[in-house]
C-alpha positions as CSV (number, residue, x, y, z in Angstrom):
1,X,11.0,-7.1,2.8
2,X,9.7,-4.9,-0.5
3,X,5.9,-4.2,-0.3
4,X,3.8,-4.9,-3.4
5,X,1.1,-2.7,-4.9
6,X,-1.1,-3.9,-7.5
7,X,-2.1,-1.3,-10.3
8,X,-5.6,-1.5,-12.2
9,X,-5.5,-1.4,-16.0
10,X,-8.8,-3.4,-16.7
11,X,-12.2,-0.5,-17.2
12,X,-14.7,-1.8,-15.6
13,X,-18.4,-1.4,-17.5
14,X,-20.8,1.2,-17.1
15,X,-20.3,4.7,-15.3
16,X,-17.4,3.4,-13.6
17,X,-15.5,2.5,-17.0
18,X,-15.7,6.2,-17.8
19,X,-14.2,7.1,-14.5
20,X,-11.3,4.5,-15.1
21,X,-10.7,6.3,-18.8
22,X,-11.0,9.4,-17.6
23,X,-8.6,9.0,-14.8
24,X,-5.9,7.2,-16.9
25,X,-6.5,10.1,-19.9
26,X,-6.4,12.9,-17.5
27,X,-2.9,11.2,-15.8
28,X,-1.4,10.3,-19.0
29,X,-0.8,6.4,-17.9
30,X,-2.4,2.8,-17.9
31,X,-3.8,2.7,-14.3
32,X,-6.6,4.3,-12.3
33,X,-6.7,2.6,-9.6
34,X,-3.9,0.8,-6.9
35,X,-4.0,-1.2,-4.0
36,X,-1.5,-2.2,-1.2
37,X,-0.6,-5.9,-0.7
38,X,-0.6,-6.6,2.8
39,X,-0.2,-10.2,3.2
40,X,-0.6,-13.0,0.7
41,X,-2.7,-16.3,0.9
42,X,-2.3,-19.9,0.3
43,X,-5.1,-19.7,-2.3
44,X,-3.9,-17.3,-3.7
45,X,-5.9,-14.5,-2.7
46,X,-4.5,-11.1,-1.2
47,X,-5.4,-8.9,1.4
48,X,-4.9,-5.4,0.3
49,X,-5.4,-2.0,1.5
50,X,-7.0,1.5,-0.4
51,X,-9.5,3.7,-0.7
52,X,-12.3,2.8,-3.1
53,X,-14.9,5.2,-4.3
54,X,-17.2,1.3,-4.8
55,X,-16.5,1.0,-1.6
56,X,-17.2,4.0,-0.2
57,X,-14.0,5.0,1.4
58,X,-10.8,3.5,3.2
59,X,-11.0,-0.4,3.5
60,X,-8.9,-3.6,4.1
61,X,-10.2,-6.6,1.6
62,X,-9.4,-9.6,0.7
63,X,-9.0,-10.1,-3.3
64,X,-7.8,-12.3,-6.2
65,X,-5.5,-10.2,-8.5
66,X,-6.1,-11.3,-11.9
67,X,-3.2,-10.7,-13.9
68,X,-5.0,-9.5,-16.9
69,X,-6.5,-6.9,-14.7
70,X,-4.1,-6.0,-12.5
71,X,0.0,-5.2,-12.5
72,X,1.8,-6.2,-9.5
73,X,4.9,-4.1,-9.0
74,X,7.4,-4.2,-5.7
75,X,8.8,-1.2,-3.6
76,X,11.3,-0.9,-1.2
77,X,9.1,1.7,1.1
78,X,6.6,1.2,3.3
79,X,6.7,-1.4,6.5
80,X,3.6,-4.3,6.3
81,X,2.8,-3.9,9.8
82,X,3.2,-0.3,9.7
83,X,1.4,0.1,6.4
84,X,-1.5,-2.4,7.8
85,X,-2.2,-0.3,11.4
86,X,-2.4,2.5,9.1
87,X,-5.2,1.5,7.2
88,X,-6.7,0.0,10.2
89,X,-6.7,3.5,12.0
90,X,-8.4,4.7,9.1
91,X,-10.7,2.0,7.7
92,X,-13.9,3.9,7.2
93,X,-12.3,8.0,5.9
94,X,-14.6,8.7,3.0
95,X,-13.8,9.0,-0.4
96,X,-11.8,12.0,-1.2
97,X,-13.6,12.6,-4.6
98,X,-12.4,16.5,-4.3
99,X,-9.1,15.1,-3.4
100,X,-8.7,13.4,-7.0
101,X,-10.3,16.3,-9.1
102,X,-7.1,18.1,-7.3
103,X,-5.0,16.4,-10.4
104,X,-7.6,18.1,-12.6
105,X,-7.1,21.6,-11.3
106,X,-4.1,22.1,-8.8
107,X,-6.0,24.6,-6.7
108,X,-8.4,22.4,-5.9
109,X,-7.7,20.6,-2.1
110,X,-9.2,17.6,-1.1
111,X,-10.5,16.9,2.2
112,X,-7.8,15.9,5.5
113,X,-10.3,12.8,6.7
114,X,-10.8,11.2,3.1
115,X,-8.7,9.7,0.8
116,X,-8.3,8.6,-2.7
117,X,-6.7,5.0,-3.8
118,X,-3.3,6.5,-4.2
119,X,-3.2,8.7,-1.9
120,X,-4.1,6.0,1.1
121,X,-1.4,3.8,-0.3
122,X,1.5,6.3,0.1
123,X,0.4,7.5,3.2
124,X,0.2,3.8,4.2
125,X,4.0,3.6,3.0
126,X,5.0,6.7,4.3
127,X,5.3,9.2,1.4
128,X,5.8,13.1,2.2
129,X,3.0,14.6,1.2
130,X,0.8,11.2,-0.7
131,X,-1.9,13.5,-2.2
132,X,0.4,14.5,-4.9
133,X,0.6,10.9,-6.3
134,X,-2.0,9.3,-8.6
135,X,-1.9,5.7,-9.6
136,X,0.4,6.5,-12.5
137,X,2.9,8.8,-10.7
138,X,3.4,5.9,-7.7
139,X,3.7,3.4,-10.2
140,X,6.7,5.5,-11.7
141,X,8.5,5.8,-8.3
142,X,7.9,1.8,-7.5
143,X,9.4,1.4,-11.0
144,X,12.5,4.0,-10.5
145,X,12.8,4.4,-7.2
146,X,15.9,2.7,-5.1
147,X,16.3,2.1,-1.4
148,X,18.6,5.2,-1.0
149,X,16.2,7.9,-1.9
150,X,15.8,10.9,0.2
151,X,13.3,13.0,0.6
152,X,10.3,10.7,-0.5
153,X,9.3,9.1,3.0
154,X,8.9,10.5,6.3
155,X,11.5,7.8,7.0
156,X,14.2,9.0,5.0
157,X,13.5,12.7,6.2
């Protein structure tokens, strides 16, 4: 079963607009934010997975996706049950805000018990090392990647 993850390319208004420019200037793409489908509703509705600086952290919520908003793309990594323990084990990790200034200057670490959007998401589908993917970067690999890939997931070693 592919997984889903739905990419934000809507800005939102006020302070957090600039953040959403900013963060698809600085990462040269159409997103700045993404969120893990974990299981799909009858009303169309979605719960999903991430880390949300609005929401101060790591959270499972339920959502509608508008399409104007939002991009829905598939992947072949990642496990739903897998993925969803995940982010119940670590509903409530901060916001890694030093975490996402990383893509701003390199040196710069974020923190091991917070998490930005992306970052939570690859984890959740097992990526080697997730902090090196913003929204954009995973949105290339759902787009290119195939089920034969190695090296990506702690899966395929």
């Amino acid at each position: 079963m592919k997984m889903k993850i739905a990419f934000y390319k809507a800005t939102r208004p006020g302070l957090q607009g600039i953040f959403n420019v900013l963060v698809r200037w600085w990462t040269k793409g159409p997103y700045s934010h993404c969120e893990l489908i974990l299981e799909e509703y009858p009303d169309g509705t979605v719960l999903c997975g991430s880390a949300s600086n609005l929401d101060g952290g790591v959270r499972l919520k339920r959502m509608a996706l508008n399409p104007e908003r939002w991009d829905v793309l598939t992947t072949p990594l990642g496990n739903p049950e897998t993925a969803l323990e995940w982010f119940k084990q670590h509903q409530g990790s901060g916001y890694d805000y030093l975490g996402l200034l990383g893509f701003m200057a390199r040196p710069v670490t974020g923190h091991q018990r917070r998490w930005f959007c992306s970052e939570a998401v690859g984890a959740a589908i097992g990526l080697v090392e997730p902090w090196r993917f913003c929204p954009n970067t995973l949105a290339v690999l759902c787009e290119r990647v195939d089920t034969g890939i190695q090296g990506w997931t702690e899966a395929a070693g």
